[in-house]
Rosetta silent file (secondary structure, phi, psi, omega in degrees, C-alpha in Angstrom):
SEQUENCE: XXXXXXXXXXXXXXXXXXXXXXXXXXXXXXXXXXXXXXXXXXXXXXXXXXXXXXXXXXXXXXXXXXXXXXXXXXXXXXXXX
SCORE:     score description
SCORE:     0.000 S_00000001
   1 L     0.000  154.769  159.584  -31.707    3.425   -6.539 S_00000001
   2 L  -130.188  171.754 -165.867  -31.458    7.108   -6.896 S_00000001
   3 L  -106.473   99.969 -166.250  -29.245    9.582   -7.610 S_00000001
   4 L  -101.287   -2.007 -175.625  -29.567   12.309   -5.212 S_00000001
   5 L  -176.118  140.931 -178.984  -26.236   14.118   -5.577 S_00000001
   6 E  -155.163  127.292  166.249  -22.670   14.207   -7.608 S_00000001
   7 L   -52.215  154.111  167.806  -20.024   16.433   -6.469 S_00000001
   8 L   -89.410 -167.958  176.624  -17.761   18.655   -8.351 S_00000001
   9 L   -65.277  171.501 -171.912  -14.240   17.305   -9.108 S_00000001
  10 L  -149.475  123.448  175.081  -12.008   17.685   -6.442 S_00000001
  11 L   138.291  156.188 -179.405   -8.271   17.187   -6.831 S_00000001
  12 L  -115.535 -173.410  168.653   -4.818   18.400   -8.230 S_00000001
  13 L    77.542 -119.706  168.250   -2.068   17.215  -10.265 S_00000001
  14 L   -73.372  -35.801 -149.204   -2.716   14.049  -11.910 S_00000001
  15 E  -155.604  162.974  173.838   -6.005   13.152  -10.529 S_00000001
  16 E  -143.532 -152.748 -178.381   -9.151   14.322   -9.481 S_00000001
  17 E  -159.821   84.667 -121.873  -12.377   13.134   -7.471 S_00000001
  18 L  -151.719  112.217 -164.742  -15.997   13.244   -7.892 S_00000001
  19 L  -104.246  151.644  171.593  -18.110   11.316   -5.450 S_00000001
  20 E  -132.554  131.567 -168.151  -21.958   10.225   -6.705 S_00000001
  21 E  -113.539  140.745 -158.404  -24.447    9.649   -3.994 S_00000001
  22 L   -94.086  164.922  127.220  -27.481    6.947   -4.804 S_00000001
  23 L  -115.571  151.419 -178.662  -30.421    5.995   -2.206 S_00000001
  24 L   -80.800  148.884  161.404  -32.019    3.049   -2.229 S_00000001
  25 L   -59.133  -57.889 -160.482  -36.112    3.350   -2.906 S_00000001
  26 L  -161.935  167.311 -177.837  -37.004    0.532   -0.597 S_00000001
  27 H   -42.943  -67.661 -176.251  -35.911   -2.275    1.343 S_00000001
  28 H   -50.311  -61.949  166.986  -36.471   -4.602   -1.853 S_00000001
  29 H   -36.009  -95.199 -175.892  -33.473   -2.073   -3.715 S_00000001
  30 H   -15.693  -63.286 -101.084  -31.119   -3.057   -0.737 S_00000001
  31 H  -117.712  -38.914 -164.995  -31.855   -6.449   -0.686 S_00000001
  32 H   -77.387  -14.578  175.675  -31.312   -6.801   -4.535 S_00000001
  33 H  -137.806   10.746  164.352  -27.548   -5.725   -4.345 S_00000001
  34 L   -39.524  -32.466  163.749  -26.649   -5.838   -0.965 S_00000001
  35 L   -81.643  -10.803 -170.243  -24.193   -9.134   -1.947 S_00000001
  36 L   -99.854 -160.170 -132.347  -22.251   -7.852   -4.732 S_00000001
  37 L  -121.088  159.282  164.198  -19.089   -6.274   -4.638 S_00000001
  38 H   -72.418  -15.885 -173.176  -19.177   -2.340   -5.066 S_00000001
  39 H   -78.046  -46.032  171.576  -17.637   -2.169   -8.066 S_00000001
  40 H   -55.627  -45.451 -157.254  -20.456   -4.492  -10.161 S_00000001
  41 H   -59.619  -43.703 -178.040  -23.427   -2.186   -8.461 S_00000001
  42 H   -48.997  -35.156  178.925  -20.955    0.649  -10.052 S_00000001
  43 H   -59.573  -60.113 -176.998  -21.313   -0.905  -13.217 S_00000001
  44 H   -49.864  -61.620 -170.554  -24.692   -1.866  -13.427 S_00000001
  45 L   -73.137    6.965  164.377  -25.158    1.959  -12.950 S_00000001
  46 L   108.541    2.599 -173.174  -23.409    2.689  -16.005 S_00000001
  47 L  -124.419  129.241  178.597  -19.858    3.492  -14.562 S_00000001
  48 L  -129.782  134.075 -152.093  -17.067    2.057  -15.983 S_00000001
  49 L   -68.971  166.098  179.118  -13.546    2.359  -15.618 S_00000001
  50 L  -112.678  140.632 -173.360  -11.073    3.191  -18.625 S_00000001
  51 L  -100.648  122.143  174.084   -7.981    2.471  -20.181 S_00000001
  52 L   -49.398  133.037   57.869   -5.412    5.448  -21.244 S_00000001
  53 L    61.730  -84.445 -170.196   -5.162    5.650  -25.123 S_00000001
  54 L  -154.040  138.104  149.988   -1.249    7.207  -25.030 S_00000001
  55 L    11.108  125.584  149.919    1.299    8.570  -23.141 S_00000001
  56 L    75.466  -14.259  177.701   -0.430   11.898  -21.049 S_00000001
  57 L   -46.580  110.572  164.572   -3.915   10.058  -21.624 S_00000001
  58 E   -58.750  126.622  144.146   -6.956   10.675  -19.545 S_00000001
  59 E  -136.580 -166.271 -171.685   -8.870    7.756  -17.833 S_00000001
  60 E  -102.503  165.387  156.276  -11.609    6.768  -14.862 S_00000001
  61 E  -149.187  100.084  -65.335  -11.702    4.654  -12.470 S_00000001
  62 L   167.521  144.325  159.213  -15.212    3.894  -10.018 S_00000001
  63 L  -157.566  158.394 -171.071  -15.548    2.084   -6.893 S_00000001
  64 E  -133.770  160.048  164.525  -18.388    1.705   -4.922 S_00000001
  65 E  -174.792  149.162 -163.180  -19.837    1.342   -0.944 S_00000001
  66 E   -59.720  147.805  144.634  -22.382    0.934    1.216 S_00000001
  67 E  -154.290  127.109  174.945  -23.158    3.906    3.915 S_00000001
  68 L    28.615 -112.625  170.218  -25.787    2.978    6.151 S_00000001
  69 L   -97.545   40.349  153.690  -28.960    3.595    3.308 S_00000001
  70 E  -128.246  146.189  171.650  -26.658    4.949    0.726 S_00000001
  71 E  -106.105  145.857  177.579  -24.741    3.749   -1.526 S_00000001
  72 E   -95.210  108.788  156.179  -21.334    6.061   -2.912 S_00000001
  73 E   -92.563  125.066 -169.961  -19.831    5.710   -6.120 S_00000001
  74 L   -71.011 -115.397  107.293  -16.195    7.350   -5.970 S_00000001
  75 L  -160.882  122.136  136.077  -15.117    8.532   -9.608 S_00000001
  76 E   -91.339  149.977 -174.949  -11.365    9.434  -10.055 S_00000001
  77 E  -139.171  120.545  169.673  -10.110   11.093  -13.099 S_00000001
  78 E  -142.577 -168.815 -174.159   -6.644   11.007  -14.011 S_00000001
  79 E  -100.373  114.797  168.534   -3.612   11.684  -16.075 S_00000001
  80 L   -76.839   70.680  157.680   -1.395    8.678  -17.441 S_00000001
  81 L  -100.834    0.000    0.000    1.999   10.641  -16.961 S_00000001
């Protein structure tokens, strides 16, 4: 896959939003993760969610899904308050 585009953040408050968008290369690229869950292909691409530290702590969280031949990884960023 490639990475053809990542958003800025988006969001108020607490939280924020950052979408990143992949295409697959070829047919074969589909085919190899087409079964897993979005969240593993999110991994596998290096993004993984986080645990706050303390009180007021930033962490992430990633999820992923298919659209049509792309796939979207979601990125939230927030505030444990």
């Amino acid at each position: 896959m490639e990475k053809i585009y990542t958003s800025e953040l988006s969001g108020w408050d607490e939280s924020a939003d950052r979408v990143h968008i992949y295409k697959f290369k070829s047919e074969e690229d589909y085919k190899a993760v087409c079964n897993m869950p979005g969240w593993k292909i999110a991994e596998e691409l290096g993004y993984r969610d986080t645990q706050p530290y303390c009180p007021g702590g930033q962490y992430e969280r990633y999820s992923g899904e298919f659209y049509g031949n792309y796939f979207i990884v979601k990125e939230t960023l927030a505030l444990d308050v």
